[in-house]
C-alpha positions, 0 to 999 in steps of 0.5 A, a space after each residue: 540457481 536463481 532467486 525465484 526458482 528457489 523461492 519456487 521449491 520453498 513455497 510448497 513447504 511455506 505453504 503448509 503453514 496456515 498464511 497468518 503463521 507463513 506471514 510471520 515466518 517472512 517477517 523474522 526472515 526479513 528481520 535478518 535482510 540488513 545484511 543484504 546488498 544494496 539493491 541496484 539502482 535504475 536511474 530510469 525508474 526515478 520519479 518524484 511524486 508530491 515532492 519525494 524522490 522515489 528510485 523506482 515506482 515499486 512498492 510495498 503496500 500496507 498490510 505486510 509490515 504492520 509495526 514497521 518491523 521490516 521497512 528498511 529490509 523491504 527496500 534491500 529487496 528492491 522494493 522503492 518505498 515500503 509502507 507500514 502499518 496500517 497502525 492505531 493509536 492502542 494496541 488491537 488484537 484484529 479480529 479472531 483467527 483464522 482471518 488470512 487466506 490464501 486462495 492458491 487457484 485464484 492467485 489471490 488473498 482474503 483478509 479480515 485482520 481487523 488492523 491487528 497491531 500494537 500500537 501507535 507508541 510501539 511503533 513510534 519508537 521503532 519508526 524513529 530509530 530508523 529515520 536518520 536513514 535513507 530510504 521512502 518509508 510512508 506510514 499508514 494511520 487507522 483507527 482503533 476499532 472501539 473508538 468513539 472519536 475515529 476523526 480524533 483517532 486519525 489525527 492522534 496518528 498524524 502527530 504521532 507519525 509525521 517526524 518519523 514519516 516519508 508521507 502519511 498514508 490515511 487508511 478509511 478503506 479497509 472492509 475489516 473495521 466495521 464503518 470504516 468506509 463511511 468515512 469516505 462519504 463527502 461530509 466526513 471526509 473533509 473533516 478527517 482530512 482537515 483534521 489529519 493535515 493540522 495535526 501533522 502542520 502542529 508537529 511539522 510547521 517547517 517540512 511536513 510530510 505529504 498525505 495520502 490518501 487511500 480509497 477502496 474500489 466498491 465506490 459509485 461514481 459519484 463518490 468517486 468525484 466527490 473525494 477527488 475533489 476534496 483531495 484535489 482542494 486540500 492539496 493531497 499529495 497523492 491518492 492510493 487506488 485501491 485497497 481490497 474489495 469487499 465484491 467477489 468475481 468468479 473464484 474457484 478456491 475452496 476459501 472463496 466464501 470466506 468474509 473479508 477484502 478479496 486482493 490479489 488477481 482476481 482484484 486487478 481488472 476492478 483496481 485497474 478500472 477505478 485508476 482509470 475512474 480516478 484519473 478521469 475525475 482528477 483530469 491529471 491534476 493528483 497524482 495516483 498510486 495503483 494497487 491491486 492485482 499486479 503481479 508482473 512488470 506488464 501488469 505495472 505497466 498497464 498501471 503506469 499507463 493509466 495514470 498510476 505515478 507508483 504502483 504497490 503491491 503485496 499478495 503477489 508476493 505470497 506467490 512470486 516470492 521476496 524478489 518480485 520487486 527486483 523482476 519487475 524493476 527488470 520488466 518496466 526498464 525493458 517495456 519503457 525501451 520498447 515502448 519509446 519513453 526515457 523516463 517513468 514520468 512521461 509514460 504516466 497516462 500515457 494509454 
């Protein structure tokens, strides 16, 4: 029996269980997944991307492993770079539940977890047990909800992680924080990112990790111009489009009013777009990560070609089951050969 028809029968039983508490029966299995084979490599996959070498161009988006519990057992299950977090410099409870969703007949999630986590020093001593090893593992850095300094936040985090992290994710994009997306106006934003980048050059003069930076997809055109911009001028390593969206298409779930980002199906013609956008603003000069929506080695594909070099995912896990990364590994060998390229690499923007 295959690894997808089994998650198949499984998922009525999981589903029983509200989606916070299935969420934290997933992370205890994972926990467990160090006793899975390495996964099989896909040389044609390969990419580097801001100086990293990446296996494959599937990965775990933030939001699953918010403390780094599971990095390392993500990357067994095929996936080629796991992103934890997003992780604050204090312990924060979220917001009170019920804050997760599952919207069954949209195939897609709503989240208002409030960057629920336990805190920068937690996970500090978590991320560095695991750094000798091998594997891309970013890490995402927030602010705590109640701080009066949130630039000083995001900097706290940059010294806090950057030994122990792959690349920094700066998370200013999520609709749970109230005031959080301000940071992505132009004035703002150049002060976060310049204060990221010399905290994380104080803690790593030598070999520091490249850092990322994640916008959401409710964006006019001209910010869209202006953040790429900055992040073209302070040499970012990548950008990750998008987190969720705070809009709502058409939805037939009976969880369609609740508040809070809107990920999953519904997200990816909205997500594909804004890459497209950023693509343009960026004229291939910054490489893009595409989120939202993908669920399938086409979906990735269509990413790909649009300019994305990596895609992530997460809600498509909650209904395709753990091996969604192996399948679409699978599917984008099997699109490349059709299509005419050799390497992930030349496919980028390829539309």
């Amino acid at each position: 029996m295959s690894a997808a028809v089994t998650y198949k029968a499984l998922r009525p039983a999981l589903f029983r269980f509200d989606a916070e508490s299935a969420h934290g029966i997933a992370l205890r299995t994972l926990a467990m997944a160090r006793f899975l084979p390495a996964p099989a490599p896909h040389p044609a996959l390969a990419s580097e991307v801001a100086g990293i070498a990446f296996p494959n161009p599937v990965g775990m988006a933030a939001g699953f492993d918010k403390d780094g519990e599971v990095p390392d057992a993500l990357l067994k299950l095929g996936f080629g770079f796991a992103e934890v977090g997003s992780i604050t410099p204090l312990p924060q409870p979220g917001n009170p539940k019920p804050r997760l969703f599952r919207l069954e007949e949209d195939r897609a999630v709503i989240n208002r977890m409030g960057f629920n986590n336990g805190g920068g020093q937690a996970a500090r001593k978590r991320l560095s047990a695991r750094a000798a090893r091998p594997g891309v593992v970013g890490i995402n850095i927030g602010a705590n909800k109640d701080s009066t300094d949130r630039v000083a936040d995001y900097a706290t985090m940059a010294r806090m992680m950057a030994p122990y992290a792959t690349y920094l994710a700066v998370n200013i994009s999520s609709p749970n924080t109230p005031g959080l997306r301000a940071l992505q106006d132009e004035s703002a934003l150049t002060g976060l990112l310049d204060g990221v980048i010399a905290a994380r050059d104080e803690v790593c003069p030598v070999k520091a990790p490249p850092v990322f930076l994640k916008v959401a997809p409710d964006l006019e055109p001209a910010d869209i111009d202006a953040i790429a911009r900055i992040a073209i001028e302070r040499k970012l390593g990548a950008l990750i489009v998008s987190n969720t969206t705070i809009s709502r298409p058409p939805l037939a779930s009976a969880h369609a009013g609740e508040g809070g980002g809107l990920s999953g199906a519904p997200l990816k013609d909205l997500a594909q777009q804004r890459l497209r956008d950023f693509r343009r603003a960026t004229g291939g000069a910054l490489p893009l990560i595409g989120v939202g929506g993908i669920a399938t080695a086409e979906d990735a594909w269509a990413r790909i070609r649009a300019g994305a070099s990596l895609v992530q995912l997460y809600s498509a896990m909650v209904y395709e089951g753990p091996y969604i990364a192996k399948h679409i590994c699978k599917g984008l060998e099997t699109l490349m050969k059709r299509d005419g390229f050799t390497t992930i690499a030349e496919a980028v923007g390829s539309e």
